[in-house]
N, C-alpha and C positions, 0 to 999 in steps of 0.2 A: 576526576571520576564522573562519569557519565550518570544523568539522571535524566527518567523522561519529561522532555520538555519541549512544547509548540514552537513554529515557526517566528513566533515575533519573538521569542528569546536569543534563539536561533539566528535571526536576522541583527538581532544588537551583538551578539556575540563577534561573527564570523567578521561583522564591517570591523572590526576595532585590527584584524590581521588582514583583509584583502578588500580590494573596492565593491562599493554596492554592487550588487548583481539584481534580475529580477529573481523573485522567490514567491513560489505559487503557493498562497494561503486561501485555501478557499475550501469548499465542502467537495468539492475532487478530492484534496488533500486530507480532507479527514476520513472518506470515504475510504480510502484507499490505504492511508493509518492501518486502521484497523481490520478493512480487507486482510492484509500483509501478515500483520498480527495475529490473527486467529489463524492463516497459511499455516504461520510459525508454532503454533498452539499445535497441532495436529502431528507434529514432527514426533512429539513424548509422550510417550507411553509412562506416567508415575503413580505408582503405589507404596501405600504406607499403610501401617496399621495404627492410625491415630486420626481424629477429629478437626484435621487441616482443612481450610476451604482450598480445594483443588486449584478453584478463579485467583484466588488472591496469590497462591503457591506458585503460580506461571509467570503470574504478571511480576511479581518480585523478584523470580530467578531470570528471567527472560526478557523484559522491562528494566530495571534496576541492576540489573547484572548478579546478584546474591540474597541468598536469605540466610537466616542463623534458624536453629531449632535449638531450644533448652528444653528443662524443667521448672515446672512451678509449682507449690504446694496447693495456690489456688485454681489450679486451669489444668496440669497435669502438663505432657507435653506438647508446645507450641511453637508454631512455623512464624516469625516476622522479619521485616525489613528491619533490618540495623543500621545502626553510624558504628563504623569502624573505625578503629584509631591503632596509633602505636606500628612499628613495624619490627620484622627480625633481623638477622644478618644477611638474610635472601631477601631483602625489604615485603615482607609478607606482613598482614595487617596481625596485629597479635590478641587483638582485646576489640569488644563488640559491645556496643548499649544498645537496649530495647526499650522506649517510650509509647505506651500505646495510653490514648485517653478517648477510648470508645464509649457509646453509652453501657454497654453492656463488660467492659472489660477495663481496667487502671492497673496498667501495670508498666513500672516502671527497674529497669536493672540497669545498671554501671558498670560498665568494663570488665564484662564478664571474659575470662582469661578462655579464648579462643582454643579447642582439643583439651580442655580441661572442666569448663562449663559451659560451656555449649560449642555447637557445632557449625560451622559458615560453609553453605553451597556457593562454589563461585562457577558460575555459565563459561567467562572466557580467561583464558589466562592474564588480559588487560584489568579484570575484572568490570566489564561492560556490560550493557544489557543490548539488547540489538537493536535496540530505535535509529541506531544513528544510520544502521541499512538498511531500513524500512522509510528510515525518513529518504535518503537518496532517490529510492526507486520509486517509492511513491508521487516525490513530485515529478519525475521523469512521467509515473503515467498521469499525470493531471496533465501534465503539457498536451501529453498528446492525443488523450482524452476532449481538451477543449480542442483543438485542433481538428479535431473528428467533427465534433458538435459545430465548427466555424464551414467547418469545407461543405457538408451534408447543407448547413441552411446557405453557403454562397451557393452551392448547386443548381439550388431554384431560383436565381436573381440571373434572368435570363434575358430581359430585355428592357431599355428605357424607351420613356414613350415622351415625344415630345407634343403639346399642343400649342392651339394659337391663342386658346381662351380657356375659360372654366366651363361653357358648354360642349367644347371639343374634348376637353379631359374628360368630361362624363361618358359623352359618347365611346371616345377612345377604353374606357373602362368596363364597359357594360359588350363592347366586343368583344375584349379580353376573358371577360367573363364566362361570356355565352360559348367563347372557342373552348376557354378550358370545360366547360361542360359536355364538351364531345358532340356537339352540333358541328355537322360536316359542312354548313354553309353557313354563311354569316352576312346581310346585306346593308352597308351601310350608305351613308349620303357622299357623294365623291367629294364635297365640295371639303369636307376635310382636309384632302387632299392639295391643295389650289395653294398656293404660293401668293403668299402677301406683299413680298419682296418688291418693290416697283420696278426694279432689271430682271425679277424672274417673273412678271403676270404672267399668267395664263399657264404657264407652266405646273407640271403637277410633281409631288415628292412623295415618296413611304412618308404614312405616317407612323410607322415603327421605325424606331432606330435600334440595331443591335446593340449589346451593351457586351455579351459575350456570346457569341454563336458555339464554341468548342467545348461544350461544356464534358462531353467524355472525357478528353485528355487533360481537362482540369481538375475531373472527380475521382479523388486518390481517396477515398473511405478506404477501398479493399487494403491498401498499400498501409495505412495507419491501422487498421486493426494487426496487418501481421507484425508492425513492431511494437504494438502492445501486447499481443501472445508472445515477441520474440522476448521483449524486460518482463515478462512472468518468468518465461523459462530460466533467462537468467537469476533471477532471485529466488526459483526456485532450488537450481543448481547452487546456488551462493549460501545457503542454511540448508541443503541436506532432503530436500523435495525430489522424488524420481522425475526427472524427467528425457521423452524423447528427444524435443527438439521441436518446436512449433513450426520450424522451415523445412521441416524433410520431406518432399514428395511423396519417394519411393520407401520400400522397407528397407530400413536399417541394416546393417551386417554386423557382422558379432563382434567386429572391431571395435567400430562407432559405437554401441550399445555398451562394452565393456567400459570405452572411454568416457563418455554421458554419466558411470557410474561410480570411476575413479571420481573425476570430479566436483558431484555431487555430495560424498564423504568425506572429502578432503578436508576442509571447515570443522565440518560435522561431528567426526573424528575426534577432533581439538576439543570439542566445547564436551564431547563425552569422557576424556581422558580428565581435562579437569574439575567436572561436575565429578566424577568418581572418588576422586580423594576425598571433597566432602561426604559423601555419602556413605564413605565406609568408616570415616570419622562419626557421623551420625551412629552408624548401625554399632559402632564400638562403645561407645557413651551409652547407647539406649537399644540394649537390643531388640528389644520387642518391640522397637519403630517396623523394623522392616523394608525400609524405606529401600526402593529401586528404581532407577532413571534409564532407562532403554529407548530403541529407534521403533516405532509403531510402523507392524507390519500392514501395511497397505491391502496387500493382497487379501488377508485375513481379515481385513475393518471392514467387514460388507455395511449395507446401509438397509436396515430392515422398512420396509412400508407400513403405515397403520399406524392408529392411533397410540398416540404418548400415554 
């Protein structure tokens, strides 16, 4: 059973079945966590006619892969993460306990008999929660997020400067300087120049040496941002996200567009077919839940301006 859990768990896990790998744990990684996460928050459109926190309600069905709703005489009806036990002859989990030891709330129930006393939303038919595709894509965009961050600062490391002393490295510095300041002339002392060598006297040498003169065909930023827009789309398409296609030039044609859209629902689909058995189990047990899990029409979610 899937639960969410960071990358050093992740990392002891996966070594015990396949050899070390590198594995990006860094604040990319959590950046982009929860980036993904709140993408995925946006997919659902859910209402109920009861006192659920909305935050907690996503992150348990969507996060953890399921929630239970019951009755309580002290709290009325409530949304929590269960330990599910027990299973049927479709090995379907049968019986649910709820432990909660909050400041504000102590409640505790045992094996509550699952479509009898309360009700279990399950996200995937695995009964999973989606971190484990949030955690894939995310570290793919850390990779290439530092990647971006590495190429942009090698971009400006354009030249070594060799001297013959620590008064020529000043010199040689204070040119560098003055050039990068957009002064079109710059006069320095030749003797910079002059060859210490006793088979090269008199002889003169750059005192720049190039370290990378090509720096265009080295600077691939553009190239790493499109396959960061490219693993968005993907992950968008992967949980049910519209999307065009980050690589399309030209306009779409109605083919490609309808395709983009099969795909997108495909997943989507699944994770709505089995959230619906719980919910109509819910709304049977409790009808004045009310309780509805739908796709959030996009077109329709404008974004109002002005104050909260």
């Amino acid at each position: 059973m899937w639960i969410p859990i960071g990358f050093d768990k992740i990392n002891i896990i996966s070594n015990y079945f396949q050899p070390s790998g590198i594995k990006a744990d860094s604040l990319y990684t959590d950046t982009f966590d929860r980036m993904l996460y709140e993408r995925v928050c946006s997919i659902f459109d859910i209402t109920y006619n009861a006192k659920f926190d909305i935050d907690y309600f996503k992150f348990c069905l969507l996060g953890g892969g399921f929630i239970a709703i019951t009755y309580t005489d002290a709290y009325g009806l409530i949304a929590q993460y269960p330990a599910i036990s027990g299973y049927d002859m479709y090995c379907k989990p049968t019986l649910a306990s709820i432990n909660t030891y909050a400041t504000n709330a102590n409640i505790s129930l045992q094996d509550l008999k699952i479509g009898t006393d309360c009700s279990v939303i399950y996200l995937r038919p695995s009964r999973c929660g989606i971190f484990d595709i949030i955690g894939y894509y995310s570290y793919k965009l850390a990779l290439v997020a530092s990647a971006f961050d590495m190429n942009v600062f090698n971009s400006k490391l354009a030249f070594m400067i060799a001297a013959k002393n620590k008064s020529a490295a000043k010199t040689l510095e204070k040119i560098y300087d003055t050039v990068q300041a957009g002064n079109p002339a710059v006069a320095y002392d030749a003797s910079i120049k002059e060859n210490e060598n006793a088979n090269m006297r008199g002889k003169s040498s750059d005192p720049f040496e190039f370290f990378n003169k090509d720096l265009k065909n080295n600077f691939i930023s553009k190239e790493l941002i499109e396959v960061f827009e490219k693993l968005l789309d993907q992950f968008d398409t992967e949980v049910g996200i519209p999307s065009v296609g980050s690589d399309k030039k030209e306009r779409l044609n109605v083919m490609e567009t309808e395709k983009n859209n099969i795909e997108s629902v495909t997943r989507l689909t699944t994770w709505l077919e089995t959230m619906q058995a719980g919910v109509d189990m819910a709304n049977s047990l409790y009808p004045t839940l009310n309780l509805n899990i739908k796709i959030r029409d996009y077109k329709k979610a404008g974004v109002i301006n002005g104050d909260v």
